[in-house]
C-alpha positions as CSV (number, residue, x, y, z in Angstrom):
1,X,-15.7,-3.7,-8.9
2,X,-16.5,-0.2,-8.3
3,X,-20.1,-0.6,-9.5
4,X,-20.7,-3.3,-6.7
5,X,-18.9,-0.6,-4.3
6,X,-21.9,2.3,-5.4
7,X,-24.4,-0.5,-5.0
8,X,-23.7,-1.7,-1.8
9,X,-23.4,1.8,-0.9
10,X,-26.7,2.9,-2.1
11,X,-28.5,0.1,-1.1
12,X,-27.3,0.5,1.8
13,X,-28.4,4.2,1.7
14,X,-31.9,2.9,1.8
15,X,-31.6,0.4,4.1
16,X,-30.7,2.3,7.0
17,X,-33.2,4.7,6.0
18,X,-35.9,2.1,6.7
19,X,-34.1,1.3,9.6
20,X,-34.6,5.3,11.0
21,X,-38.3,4.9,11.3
22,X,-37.7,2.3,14.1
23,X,-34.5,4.3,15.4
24,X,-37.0,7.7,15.5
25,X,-38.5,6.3,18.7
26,X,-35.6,6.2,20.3
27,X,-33.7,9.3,21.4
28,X,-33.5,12.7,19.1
29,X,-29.9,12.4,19.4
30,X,-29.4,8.6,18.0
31,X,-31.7,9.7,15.1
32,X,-29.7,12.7,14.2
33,X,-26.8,10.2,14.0
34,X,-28.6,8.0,11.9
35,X,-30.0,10.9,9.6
36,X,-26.2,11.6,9.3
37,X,-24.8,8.2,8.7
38,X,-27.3,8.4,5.7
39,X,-26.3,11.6,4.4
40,X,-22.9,10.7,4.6
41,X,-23.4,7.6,2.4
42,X,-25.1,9.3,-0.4
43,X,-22.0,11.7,-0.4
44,X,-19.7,9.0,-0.6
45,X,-21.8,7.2,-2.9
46,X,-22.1,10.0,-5.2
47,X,-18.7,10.8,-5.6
48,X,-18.3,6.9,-6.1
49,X,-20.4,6.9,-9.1
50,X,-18.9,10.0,-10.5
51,X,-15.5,7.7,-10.4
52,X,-17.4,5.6,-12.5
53,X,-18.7,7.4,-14.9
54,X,-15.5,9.6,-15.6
55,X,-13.5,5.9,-15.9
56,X,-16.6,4.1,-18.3
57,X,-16.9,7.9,-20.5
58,X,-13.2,8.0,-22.1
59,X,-14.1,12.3,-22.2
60,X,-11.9,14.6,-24.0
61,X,-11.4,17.5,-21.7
62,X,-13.4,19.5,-23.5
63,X,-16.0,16.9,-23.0
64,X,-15.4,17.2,-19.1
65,X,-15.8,20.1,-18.5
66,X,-18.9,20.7,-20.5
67,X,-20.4,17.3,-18.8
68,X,-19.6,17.7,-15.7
69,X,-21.5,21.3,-14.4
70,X,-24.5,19.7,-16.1
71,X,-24.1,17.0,-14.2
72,X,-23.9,18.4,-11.1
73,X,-27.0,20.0,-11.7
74,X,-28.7,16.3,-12.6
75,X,-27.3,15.3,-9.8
76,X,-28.9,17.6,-7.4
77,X,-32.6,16.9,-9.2
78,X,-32.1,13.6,-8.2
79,X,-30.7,14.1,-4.7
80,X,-34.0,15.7,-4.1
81,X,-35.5,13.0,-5.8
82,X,-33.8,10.4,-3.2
83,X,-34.6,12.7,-0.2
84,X,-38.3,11.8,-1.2
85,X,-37.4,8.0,-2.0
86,X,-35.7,8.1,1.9
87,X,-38.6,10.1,3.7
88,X,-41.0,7.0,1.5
89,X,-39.1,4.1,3.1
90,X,-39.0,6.4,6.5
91,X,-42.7,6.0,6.3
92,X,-43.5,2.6,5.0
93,X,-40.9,1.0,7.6
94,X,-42.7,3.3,10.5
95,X,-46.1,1.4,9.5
96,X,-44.9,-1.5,7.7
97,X,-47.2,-3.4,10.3
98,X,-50.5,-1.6,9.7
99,X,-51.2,-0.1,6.6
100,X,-54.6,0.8,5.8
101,X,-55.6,0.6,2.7
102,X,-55.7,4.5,1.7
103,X,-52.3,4.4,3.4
104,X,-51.5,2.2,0.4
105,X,-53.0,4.5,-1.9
106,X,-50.9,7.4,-0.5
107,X,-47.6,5.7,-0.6
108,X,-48.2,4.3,-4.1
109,X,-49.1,7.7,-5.3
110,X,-46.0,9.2,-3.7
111,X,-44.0,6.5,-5.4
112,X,-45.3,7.2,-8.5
113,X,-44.7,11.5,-8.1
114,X,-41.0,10.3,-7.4
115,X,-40.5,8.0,-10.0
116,X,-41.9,10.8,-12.5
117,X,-39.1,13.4,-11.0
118,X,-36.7,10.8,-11.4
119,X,-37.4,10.4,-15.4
120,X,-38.0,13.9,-16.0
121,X,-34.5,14.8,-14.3
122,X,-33.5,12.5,-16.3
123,X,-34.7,13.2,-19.6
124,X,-33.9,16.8,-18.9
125,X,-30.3,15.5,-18.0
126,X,-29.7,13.5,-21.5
127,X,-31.5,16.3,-23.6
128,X,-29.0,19.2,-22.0
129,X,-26.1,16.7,-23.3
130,X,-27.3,16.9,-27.2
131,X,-25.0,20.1,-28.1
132,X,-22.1,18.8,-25.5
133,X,-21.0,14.8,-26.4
134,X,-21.5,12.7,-29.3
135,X,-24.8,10.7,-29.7
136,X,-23.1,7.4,-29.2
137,X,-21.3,8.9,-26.3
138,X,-25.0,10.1,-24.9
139,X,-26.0,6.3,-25.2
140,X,-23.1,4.6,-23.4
141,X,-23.9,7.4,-20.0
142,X,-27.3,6.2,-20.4
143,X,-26.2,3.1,-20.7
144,X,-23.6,3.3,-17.3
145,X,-26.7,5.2,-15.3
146,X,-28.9,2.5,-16.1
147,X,-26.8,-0.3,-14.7
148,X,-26.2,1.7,-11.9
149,X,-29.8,2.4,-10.9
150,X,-30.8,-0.7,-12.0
151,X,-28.1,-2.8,-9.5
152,X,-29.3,-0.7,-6.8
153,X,-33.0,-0.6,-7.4
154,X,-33.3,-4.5,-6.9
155,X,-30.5,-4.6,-3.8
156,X,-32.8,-1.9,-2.6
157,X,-36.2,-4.1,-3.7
158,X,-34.7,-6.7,-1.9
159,X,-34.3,-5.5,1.4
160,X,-37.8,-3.6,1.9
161,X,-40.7,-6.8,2.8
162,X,-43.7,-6.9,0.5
163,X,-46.7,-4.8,2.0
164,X,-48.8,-7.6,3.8
């Protein structure tokens, strides 16, 4: 149940982050508190999926605490990472209605540069783990992360409209 907890969460992450563009027009103030209201669901959604992890991981403490500072560090690559993913949905929701065609090609090109951070965080990440868990214990966190993005990836998919 948690898992559906970090997905809502994160999808909803994104969705107000679409939802900025339209809210920047407004007054500096209101988007500041929308910029905010983000920042404070990634927090909570972050330490939601740490929950997660610690309860689907069964680590010794040994394990934890030589997971958990490289974590942390993983963790801020792909905060980052999402602070480019939120400034991309900023900018497609801001000219969802008229994007030229080498607007395209910039945002799929930005798209792809995150998406490339993203796996080589995450590669990084899993290769850091080799002298700290098992192998089979490396598997089921990839396994866990996996679900995780993948849950939120299509709640996020589905709430951003096909470019027309």
């Amino acid at each position: 149940m948690r898992l559906h907890k970090v997905v809502a969460a994160l999808s909803l992450t994104f969705v107000v982050g679409a939802g900025v563009a339209r809210a920047q027009t407004a007054q500096a103030g209101q988007t500041q508190s929308v910029d905010a209201a983000i920042e404070q669901l990634r927090k909570d959604t972050r330490a939601e999926k740490a929950d997660i992890i610690s309860g689907s991981m069964g680590f010794t403490a040994t394990q934890a605490a030589a997971f958990w500072p490289l974590y942390k560090k993983y963790e801020e690559a792909q905060k980052a990472v999402g602070d480019e993913k939120v400034a991309l949905i900023k900018d497609y929701a801001a000219n969802q209605g008229s994007i030229s065609e080498a607007k395209a090609t910039e945002m799929v090109a930005k798209l792809q540069a995150i998406e490339d951070k993203s796996l080589a965080a995450k590669h990084a990440f899993v290769k850091s783990l080799s002298g700290v868990l098992p192998a089979k214990q490396i598997a089921r966190y990839c396994q866990v992360e996996n679900r995780i993005q993948l849950l939120a990836d299509l709640a996020l998919a589905s709430q951003i409209p096909l470019v027309e």
